[in-house]
mmCIF file of the N, C-alpha and C atoms, coordinates in Angstrom:
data_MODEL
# 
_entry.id   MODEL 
# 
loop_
_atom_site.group_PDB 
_atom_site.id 
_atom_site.type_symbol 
_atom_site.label_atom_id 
_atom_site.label_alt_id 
_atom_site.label_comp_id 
_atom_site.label_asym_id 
_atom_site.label_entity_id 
_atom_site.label_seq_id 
_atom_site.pdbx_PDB_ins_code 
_atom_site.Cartn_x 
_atom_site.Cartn_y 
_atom_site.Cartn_z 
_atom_site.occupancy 
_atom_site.B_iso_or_equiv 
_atom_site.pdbx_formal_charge 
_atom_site.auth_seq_id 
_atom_site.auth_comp_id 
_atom_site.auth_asym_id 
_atom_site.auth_atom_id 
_atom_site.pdbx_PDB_model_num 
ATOM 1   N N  . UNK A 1 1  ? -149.746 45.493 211.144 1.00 0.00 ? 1  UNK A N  1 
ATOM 2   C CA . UNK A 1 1  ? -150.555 46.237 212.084 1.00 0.00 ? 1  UNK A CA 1 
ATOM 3   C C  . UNK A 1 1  ? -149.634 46.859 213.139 1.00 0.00 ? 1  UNK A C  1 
ATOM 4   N N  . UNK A 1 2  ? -149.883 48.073 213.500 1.00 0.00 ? 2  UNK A N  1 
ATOM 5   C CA . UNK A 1 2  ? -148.482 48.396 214.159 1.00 0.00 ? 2  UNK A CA 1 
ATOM 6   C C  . UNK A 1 2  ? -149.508 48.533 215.725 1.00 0.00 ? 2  UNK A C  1 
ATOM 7   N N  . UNK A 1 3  ? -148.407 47.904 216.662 1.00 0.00 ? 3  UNK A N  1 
ATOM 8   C CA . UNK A 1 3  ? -148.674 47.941 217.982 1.00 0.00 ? 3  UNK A CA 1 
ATOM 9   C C  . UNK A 1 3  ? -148.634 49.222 218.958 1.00 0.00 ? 3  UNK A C  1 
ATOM 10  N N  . UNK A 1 4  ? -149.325 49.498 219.541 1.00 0.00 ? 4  UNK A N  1 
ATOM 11  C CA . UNK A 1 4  ? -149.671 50.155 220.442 1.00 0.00 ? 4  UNK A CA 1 
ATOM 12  C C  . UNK A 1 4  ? -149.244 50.279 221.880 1.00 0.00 ? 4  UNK A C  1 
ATOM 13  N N  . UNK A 1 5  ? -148.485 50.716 222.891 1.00 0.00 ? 5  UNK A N  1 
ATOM 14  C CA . UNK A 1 5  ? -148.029 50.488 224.011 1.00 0.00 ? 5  UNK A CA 1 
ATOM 15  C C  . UNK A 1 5  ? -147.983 51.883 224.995 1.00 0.00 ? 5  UNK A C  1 
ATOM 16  N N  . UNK A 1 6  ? -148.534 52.033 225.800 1.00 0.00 ? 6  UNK A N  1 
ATOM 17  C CA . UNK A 1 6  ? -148.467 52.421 226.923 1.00 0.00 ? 6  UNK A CA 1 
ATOM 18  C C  . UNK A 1 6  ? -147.095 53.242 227.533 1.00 0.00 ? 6  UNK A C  1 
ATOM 19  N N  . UNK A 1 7  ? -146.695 53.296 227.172 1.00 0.00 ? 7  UNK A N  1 
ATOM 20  C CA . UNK A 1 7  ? -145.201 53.298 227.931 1.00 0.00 ? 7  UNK A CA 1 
ATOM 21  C C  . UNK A 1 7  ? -144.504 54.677 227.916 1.00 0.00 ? 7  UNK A C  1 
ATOM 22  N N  . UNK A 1 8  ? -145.446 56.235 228.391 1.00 0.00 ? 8  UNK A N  1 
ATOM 23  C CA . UNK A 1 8  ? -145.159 56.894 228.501 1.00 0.00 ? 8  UNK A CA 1 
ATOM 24  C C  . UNK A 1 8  ? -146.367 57.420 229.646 1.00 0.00 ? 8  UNK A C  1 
ATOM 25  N N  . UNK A 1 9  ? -146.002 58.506 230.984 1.00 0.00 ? 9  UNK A N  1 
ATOM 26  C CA . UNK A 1 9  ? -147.123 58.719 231.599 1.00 0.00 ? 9  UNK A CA 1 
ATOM 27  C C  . UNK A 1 9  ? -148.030 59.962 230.643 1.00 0.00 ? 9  UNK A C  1 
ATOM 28  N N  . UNK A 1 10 ? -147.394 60.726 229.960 1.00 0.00 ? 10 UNK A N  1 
ATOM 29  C CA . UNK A 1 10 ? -148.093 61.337 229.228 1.00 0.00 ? 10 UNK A CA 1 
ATOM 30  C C  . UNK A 1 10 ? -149.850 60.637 228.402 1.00 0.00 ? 10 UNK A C  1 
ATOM 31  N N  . UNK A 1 11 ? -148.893 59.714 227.783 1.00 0.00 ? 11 UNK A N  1 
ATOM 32  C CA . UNK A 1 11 ? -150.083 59.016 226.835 1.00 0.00 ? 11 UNK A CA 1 
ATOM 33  C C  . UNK A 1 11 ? -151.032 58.566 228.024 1.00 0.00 ? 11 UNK A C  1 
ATOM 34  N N  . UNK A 1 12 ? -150.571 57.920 229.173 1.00 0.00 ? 12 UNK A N  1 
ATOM 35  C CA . UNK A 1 12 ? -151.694 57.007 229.941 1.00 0.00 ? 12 UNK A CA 1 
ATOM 36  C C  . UNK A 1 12 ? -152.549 58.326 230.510 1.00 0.00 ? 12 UNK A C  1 
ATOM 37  N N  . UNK A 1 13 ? -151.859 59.170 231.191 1.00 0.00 ? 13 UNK A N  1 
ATOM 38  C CA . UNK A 1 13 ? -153.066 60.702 231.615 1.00 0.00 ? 13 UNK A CA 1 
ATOM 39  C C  . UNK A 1 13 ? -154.020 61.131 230.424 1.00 0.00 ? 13 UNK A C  1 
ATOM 40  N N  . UNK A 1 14 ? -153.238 61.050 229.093 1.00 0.00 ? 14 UNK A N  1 
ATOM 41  C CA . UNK A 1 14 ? -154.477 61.665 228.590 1.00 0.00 ? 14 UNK A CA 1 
ATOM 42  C C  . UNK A 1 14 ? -155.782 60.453 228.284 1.00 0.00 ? 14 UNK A C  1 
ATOM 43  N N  . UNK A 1 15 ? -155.050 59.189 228.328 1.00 0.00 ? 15 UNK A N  1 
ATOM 44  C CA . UNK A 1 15 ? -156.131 58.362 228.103 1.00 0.00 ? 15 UNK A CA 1 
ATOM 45  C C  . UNK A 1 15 ? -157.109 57.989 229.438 1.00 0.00 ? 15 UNK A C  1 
ATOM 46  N N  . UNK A 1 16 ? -156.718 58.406 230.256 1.00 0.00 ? 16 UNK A N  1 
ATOM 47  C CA . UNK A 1 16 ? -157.832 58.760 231.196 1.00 0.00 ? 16 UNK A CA 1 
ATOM 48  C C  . UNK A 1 16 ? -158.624 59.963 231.184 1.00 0.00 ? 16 UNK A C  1 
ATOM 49  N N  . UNK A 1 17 ? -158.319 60.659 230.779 1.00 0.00 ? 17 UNK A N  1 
ATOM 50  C CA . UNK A 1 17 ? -158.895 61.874 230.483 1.00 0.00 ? 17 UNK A CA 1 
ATOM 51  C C  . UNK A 1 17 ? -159.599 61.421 229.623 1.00 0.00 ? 17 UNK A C  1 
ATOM 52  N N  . UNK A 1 18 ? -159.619 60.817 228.673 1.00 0.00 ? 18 UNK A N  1 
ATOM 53  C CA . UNK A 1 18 ? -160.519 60.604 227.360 1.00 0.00 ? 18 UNK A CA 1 
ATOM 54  C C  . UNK A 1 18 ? -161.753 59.644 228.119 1.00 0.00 ? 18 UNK A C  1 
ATOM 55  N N  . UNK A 1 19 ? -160.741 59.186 228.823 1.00 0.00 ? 19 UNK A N  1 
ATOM 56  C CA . UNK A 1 19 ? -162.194 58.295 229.375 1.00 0.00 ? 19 UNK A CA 1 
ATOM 57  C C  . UNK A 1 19 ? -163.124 58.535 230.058 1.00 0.00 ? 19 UNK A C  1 
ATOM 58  N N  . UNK A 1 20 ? -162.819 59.290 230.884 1.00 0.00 ? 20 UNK A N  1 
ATOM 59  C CA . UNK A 1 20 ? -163.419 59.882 232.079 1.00 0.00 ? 20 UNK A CA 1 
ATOM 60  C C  . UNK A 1 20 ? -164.743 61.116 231.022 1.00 0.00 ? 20 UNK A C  1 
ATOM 61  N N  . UNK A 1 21 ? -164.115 61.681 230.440 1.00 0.00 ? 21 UNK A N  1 
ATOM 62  C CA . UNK A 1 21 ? -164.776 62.329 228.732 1.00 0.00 ? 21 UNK A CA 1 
ATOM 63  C C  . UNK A 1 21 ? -165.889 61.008 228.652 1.00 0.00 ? 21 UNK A C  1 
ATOM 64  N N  . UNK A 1 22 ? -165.467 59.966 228.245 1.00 0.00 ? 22 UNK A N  1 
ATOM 65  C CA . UNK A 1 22 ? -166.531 59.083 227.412 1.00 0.00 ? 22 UNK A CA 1 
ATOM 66  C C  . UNK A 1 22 ? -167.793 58.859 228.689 1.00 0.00 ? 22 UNK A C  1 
ATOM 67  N N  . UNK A 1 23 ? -167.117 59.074 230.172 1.00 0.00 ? 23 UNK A N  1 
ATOM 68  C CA . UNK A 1 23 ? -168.501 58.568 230.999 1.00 0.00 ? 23 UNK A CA 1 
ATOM 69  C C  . UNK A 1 23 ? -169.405 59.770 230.743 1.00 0.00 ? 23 UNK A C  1 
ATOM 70  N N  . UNK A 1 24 ? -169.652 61.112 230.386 1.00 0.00 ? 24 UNK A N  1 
ATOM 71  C CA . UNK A 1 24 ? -170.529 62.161 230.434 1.00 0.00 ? 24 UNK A CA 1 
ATOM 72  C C  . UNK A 1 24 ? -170.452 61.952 228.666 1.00 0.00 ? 24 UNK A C  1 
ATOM 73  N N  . UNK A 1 25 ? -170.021 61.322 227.788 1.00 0.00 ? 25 UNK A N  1 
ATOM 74  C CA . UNK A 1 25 ? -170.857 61.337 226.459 1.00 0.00 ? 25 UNK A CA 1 
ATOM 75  C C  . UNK A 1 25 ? -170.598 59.807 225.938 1.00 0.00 ? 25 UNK A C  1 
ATOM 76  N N  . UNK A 1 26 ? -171.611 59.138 226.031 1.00 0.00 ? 26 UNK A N  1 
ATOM 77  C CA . UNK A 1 26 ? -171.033 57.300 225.620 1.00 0.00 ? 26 UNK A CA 1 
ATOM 78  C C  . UNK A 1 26 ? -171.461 57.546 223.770 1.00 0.00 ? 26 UNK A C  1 
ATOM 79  N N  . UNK A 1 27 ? -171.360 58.070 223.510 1.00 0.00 ? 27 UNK A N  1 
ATOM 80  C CA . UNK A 1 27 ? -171.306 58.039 221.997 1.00 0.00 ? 27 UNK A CA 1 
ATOM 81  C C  . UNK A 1 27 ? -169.775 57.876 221.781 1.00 0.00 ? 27 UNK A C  1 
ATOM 82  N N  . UNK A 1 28 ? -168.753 58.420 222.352 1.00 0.00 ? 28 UNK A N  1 
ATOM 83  C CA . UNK A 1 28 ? -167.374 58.638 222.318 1.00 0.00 ? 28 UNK A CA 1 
ATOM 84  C C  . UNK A 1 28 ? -167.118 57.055 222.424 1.00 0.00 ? 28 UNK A C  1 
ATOM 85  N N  . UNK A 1 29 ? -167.511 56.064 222.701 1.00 0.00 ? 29 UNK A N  1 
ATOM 86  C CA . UNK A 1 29 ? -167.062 54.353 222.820 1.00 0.00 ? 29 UNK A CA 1 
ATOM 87  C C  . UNK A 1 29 ? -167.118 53.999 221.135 1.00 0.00 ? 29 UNK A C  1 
ATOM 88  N N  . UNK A 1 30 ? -168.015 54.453 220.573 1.00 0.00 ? 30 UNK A N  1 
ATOM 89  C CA . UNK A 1 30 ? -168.151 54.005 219.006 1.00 0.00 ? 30 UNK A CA 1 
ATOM 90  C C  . UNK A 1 30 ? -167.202 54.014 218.614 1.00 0.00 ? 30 UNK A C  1 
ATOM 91  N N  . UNK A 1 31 ? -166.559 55.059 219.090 1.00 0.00 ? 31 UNK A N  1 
ATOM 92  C CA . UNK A 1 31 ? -164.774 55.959 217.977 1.00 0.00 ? 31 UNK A CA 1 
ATOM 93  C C  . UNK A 1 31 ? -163.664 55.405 218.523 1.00 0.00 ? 31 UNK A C  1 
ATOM 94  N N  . UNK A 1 32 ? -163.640 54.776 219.542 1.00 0.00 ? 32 UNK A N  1 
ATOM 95  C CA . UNK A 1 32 ? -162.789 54.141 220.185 1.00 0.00 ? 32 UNK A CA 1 
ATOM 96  C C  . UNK A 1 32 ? -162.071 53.043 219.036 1.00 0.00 ? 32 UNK A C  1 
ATOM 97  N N  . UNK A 1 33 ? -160.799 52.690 219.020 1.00 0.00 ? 33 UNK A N  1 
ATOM 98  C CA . UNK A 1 33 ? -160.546 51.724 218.352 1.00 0.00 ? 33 UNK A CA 1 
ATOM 99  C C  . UNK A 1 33 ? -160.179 50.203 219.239 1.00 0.00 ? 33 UNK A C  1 
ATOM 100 N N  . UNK A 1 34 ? -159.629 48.853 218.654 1.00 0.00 ? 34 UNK A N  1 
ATOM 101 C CA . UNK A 1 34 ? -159.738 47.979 219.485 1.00 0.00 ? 34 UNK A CA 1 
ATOM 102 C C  . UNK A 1 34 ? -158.598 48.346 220.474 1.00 0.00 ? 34 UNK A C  1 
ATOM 103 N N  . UNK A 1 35 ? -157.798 48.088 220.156 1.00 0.00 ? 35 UNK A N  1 
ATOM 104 C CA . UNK A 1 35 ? -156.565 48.692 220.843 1.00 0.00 ? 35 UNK A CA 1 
ATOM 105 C C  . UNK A 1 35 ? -156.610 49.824 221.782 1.00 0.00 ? 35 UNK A C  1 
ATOM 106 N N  . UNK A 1 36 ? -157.788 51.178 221.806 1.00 0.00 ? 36 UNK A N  1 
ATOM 107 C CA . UNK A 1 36 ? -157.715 51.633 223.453 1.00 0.00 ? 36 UNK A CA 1 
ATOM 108 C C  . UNK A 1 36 ? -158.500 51.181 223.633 1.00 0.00 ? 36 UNK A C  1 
ATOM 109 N N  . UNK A 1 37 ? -159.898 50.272 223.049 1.00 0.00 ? 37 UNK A N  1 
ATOM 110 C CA . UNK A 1 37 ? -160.554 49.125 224.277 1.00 0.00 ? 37 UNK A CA 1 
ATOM 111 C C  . UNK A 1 37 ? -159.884 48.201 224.844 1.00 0.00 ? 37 UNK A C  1 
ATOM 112 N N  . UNK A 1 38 ? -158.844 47.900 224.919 1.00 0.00 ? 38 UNK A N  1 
ATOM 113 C CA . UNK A 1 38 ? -157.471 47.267 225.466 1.00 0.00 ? 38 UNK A CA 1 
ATOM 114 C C  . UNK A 1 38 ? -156.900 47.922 226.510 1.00 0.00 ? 38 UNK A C  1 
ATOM 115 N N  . UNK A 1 39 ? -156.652 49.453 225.949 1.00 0.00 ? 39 UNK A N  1 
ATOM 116 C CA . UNK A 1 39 ? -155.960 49.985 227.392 1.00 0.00 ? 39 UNK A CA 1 
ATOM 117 C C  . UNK A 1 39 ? -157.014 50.219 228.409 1.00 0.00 ? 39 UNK A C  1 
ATOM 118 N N  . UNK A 1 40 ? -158.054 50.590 227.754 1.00 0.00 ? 40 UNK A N  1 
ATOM 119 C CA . UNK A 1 40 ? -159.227 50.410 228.526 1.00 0.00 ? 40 UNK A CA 1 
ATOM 120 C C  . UNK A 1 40 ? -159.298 49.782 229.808 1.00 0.00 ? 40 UNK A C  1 
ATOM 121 N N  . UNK A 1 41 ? -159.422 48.693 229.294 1.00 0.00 ? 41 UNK A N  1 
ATOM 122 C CA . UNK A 1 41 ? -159.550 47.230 230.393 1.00 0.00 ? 41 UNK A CA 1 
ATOM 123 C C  . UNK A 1 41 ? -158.205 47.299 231.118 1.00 0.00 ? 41 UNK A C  1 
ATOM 124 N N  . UNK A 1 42 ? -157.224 47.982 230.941 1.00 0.00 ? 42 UNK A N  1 
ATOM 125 C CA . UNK A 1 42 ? -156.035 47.234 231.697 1.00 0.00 ? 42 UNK A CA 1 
ATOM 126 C C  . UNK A 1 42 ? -155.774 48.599 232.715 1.00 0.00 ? 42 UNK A C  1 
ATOM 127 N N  . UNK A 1 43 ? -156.391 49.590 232.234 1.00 0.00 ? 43 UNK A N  1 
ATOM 128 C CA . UNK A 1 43 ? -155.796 50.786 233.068 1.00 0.00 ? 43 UNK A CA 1 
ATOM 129 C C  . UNK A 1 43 ? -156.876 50.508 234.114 1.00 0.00 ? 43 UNK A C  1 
ATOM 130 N N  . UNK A 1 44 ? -158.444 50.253 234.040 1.00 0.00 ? 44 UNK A N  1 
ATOM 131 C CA . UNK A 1 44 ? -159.406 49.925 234.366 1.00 0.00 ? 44 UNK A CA 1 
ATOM 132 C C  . UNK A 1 44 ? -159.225 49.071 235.355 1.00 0.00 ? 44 UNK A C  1 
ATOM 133 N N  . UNK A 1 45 ? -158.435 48.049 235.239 1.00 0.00 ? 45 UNK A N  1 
ATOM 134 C CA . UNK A 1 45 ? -157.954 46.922 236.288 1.00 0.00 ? 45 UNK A CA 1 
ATOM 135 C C  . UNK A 1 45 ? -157.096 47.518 237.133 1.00 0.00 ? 45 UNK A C  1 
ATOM 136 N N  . UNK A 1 46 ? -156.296 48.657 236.356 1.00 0.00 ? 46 UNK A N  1 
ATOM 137 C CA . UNK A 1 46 ? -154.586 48.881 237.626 1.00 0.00 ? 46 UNK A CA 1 
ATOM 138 C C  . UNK A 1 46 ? -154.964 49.807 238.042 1.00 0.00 ? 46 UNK A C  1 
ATOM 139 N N  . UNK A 1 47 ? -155.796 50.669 237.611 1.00 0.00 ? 47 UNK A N  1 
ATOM 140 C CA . UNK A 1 47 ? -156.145 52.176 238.808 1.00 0.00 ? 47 UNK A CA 1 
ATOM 141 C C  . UNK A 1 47 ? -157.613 52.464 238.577 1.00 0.00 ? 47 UNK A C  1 
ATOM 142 N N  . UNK A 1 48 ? -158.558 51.451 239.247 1.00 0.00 ? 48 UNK A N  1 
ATOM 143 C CA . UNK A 1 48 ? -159.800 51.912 239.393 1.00 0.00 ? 48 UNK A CA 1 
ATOM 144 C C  . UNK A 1 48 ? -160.060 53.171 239.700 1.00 0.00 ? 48 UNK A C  1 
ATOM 145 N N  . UNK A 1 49 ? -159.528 53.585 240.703 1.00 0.00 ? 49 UNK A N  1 
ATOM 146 C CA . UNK A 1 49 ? -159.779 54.552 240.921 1.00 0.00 ? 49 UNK A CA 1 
ATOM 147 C C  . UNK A 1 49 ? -159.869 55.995 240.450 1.00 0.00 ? 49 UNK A C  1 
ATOM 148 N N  . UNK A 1 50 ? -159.013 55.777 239.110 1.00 0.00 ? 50 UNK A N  1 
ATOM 149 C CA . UNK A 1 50 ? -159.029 57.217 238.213 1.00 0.00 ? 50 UNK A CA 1 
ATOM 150 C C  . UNK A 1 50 ? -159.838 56.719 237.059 1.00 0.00 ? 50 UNK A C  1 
ATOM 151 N N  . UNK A 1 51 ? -160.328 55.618 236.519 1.00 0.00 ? 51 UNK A N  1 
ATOM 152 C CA . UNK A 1 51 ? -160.851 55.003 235.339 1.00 0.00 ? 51 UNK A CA 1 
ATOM 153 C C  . UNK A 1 51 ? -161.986 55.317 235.865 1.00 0.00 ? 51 UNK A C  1 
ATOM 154 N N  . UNK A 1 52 ? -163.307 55.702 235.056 1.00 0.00 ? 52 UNK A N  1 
ATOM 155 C CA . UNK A 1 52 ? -164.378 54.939 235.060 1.00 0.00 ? 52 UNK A CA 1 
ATOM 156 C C  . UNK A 1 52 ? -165.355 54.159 235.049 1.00 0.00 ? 52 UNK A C  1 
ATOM 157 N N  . UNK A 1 53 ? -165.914 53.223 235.393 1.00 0.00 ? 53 UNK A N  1 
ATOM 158 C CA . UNK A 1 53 ? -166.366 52.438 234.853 1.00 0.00 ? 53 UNK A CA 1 
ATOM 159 C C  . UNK A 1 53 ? -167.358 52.379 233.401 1.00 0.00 ? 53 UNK A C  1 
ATOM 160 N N  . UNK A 1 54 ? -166.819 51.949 232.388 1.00 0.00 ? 54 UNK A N  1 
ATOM 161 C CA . UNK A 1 54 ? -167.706 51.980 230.496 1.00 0.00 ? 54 UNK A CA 1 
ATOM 162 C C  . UNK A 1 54 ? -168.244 51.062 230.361 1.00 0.00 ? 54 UNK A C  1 
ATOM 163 N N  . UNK A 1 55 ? -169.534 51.601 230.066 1.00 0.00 ? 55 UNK A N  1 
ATOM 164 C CA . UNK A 1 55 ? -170.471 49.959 228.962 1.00 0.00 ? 55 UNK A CA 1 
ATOM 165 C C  . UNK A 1 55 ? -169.239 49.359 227.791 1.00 0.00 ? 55 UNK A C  1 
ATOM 166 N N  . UNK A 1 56 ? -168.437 49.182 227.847 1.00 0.00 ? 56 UNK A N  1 
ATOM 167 C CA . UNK A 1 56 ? -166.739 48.879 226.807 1.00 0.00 ? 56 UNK A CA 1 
ATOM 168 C C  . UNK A 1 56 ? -167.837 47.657 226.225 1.00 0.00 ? 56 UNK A C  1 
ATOM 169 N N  . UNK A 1 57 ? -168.475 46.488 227.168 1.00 0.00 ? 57 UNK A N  1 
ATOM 170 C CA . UNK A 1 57 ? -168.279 45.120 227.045 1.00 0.00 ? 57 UNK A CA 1 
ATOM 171 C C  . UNK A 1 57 ? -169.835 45.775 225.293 1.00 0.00 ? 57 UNK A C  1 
ATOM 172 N N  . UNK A 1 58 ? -170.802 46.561 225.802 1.00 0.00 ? 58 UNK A N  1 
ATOM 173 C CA . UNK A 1 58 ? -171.368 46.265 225.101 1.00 0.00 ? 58 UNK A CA 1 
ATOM 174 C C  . UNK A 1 58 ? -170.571 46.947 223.253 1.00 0.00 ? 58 UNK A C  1 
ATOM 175 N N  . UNK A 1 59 ? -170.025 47.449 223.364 1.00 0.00 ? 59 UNK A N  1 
ATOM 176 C CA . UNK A 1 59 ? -169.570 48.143 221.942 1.00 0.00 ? 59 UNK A CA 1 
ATOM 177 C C  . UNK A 1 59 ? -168.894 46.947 221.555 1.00 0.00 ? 59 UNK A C  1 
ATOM 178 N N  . UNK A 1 60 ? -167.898 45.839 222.235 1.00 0.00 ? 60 UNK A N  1 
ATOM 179 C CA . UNK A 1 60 ? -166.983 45.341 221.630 1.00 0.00 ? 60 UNK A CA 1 
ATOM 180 C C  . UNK A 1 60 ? -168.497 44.050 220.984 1.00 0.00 ? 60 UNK A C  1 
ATOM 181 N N  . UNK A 1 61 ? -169.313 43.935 221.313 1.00 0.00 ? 61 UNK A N  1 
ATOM 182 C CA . UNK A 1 61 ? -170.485 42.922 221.784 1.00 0.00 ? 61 UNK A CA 1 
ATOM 183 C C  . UNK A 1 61 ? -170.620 43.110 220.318 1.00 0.00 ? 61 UNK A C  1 
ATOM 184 N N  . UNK A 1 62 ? -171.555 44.254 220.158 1.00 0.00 ? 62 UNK A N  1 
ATOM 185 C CA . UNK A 1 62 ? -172.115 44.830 219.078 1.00 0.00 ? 62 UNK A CA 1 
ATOM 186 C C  . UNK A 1 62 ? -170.836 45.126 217.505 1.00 0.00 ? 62 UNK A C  1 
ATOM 187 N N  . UNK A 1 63 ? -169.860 45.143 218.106 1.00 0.00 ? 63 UNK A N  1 
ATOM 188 C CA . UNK A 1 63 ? -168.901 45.068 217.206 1.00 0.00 ? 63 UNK A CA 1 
ATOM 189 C C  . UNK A 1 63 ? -168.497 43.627 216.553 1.00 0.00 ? 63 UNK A C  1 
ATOM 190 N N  . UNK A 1 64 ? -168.722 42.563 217.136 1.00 0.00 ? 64 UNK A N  1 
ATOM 191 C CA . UNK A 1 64 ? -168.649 41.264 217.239 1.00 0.00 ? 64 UNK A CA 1 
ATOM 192 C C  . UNK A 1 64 ? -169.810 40.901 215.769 1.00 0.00 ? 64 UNK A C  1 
ATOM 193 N N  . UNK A 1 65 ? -170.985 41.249 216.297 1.00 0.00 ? 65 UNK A N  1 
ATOM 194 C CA . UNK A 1 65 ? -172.347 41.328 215.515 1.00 0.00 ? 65 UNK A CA 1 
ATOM 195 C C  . UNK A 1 65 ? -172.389 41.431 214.306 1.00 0.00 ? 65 UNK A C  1 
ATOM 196 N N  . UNK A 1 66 ? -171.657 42.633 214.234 1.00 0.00 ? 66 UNK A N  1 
ATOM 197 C CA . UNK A 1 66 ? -171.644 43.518 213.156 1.00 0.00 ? 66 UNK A CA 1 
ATOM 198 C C  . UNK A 1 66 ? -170.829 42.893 212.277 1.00 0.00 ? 66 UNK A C  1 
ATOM 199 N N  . UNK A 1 67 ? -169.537 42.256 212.214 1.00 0.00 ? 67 UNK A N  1 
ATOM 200 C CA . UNK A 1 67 ? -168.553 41.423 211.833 1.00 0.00 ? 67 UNK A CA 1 
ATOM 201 C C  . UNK A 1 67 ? -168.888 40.547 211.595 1.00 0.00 ? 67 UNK A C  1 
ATOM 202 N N  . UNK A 1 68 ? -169.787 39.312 211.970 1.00 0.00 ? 68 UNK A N  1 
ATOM 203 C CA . UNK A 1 68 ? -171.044 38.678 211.067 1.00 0.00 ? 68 UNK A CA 1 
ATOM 204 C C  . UNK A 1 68 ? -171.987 38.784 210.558 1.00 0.00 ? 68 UNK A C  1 
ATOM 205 N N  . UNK A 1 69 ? -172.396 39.801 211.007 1.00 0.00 ? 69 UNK A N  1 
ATOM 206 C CA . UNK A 1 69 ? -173.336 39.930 209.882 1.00 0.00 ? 69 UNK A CA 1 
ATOM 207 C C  . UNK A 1 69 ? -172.761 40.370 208.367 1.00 0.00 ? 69 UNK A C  1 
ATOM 208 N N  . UNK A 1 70 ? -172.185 41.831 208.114 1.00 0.00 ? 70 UNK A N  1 
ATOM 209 C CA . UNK A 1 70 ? -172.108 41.801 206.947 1.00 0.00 ? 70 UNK A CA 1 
ATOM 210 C C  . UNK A 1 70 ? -170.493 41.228 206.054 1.00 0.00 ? 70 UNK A C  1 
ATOM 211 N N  . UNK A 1 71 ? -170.647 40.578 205.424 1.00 0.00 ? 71 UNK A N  1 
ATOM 212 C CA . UNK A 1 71 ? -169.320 39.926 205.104 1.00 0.00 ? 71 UNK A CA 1 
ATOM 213 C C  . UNK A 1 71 ? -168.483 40.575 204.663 1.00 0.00 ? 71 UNK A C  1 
ATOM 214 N N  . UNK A 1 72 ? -167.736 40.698 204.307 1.00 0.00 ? 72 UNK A N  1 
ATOM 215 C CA . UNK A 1 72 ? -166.559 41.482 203.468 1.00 0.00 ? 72 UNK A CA 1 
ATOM 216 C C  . UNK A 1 72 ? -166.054 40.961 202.797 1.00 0.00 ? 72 UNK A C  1 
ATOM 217 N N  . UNK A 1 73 ? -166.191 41.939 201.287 1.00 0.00 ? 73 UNK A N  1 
ATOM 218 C CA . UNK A 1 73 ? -166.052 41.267 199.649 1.00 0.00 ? 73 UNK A CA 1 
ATOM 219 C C  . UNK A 1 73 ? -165.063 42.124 198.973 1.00 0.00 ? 73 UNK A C  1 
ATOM 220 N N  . UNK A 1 74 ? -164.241 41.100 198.637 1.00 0.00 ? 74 UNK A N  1 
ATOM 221 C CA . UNK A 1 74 ? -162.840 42.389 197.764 1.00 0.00 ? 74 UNK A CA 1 
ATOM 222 C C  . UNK A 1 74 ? -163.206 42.413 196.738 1.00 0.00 ? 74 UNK A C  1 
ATOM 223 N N  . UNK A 1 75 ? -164.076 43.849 196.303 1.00 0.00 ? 75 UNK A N  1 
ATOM 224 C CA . UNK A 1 75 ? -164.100 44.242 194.916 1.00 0.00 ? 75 UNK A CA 1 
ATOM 225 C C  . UNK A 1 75 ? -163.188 44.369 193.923 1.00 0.00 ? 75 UNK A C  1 
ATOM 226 N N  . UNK A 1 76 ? -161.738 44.264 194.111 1.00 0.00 ? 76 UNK A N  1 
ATOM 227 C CA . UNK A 1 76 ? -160.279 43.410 193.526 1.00 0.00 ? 76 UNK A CA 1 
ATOM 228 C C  . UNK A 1 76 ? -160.287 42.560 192.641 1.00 0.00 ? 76 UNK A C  1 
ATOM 229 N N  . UNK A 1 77 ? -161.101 41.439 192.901 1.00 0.00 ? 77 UNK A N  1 
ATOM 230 C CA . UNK A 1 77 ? -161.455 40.320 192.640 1.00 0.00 ? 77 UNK A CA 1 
ATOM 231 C C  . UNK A 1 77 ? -162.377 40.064 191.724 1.00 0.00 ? 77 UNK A C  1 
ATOM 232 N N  . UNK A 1 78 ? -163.660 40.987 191.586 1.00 0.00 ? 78 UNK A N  1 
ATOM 233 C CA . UNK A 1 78 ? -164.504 40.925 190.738 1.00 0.00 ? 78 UNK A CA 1 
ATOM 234 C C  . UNK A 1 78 ? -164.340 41.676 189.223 1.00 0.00 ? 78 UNK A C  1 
ATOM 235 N N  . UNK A 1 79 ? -165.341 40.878 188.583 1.00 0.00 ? 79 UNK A N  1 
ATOM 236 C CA . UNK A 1 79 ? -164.807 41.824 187.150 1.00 0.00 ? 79 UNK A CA 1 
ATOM 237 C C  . UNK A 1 79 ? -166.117 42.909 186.945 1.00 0.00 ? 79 UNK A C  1 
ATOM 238 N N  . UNK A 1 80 ? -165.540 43.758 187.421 1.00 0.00 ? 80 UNK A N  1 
ATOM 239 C CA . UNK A 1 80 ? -166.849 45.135 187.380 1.00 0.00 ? 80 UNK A CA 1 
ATOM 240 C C  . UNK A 1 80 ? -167.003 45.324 185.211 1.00 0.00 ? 80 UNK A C  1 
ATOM 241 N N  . UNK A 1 81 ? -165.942 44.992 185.026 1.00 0.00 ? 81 UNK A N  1 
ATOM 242 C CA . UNK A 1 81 ? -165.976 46.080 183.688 1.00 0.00 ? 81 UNK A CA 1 
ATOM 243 C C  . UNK A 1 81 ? -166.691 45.295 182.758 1.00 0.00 ? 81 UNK A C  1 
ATOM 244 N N  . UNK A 1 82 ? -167.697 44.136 182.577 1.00 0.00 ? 82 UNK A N  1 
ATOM 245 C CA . UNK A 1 82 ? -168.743 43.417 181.382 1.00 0.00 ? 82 UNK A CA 1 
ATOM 246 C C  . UNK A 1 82 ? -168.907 44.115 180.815 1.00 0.00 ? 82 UNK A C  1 
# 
C-alpha cells in the first residue's frame, strides 16, 4: 500500500481547496479516500481556520457498516467452471 505524506505546500493548498469544495457539495466526501480522510483530520486540527468543518465522522461511520455488512469473497478460489 503505498503511503501518502503531506510534505509539500503545494499538495496541502490544494487539499484545502478540495475541502473547502466538499463544504458547498458533501457528495464530494463519498470519493474521498481513507488516507485524505486522514489529512483531513490533521490539517483540520493544525489550521482550523482555513479547513472546514465535514460530516468526515459520518462517511468513515457508514464506511465501517458497509465493511460488515457485505463480506468479501475471492472468486479465485471458487470453481466457476462445473
Amino acid at each position: 500500500m503505498k503511503k501518502y505524506f503531506l510534505d509539500s505546500f503545494p499538495d496541502i493548498c490544494i487539499l484545502i481547496l478540495v475541502f473547502n469544495a466538499a463544504q458547498h457539495c458533501p457528495t464530494m466526501l463519498q470519493l474521498f479516500e481513507e488516507h485524505t480522510l486522514k489529512h483531513y483530520s490533521y490539517l483540520r486540527d493544525t489550521m482550523p481556520n482555513l479547513v472546514p468543518a465535514l460530516k468526515v465522522e459520518i462517511i468513515q461511520r457508514n464506511r465501517m457498516f458497509a465493511a460488515l455488512s457485505y463480506p468479501v469473497i475471492d472468486i479465485s478460489e471458487m470453481d466457476i467452471m462445473r
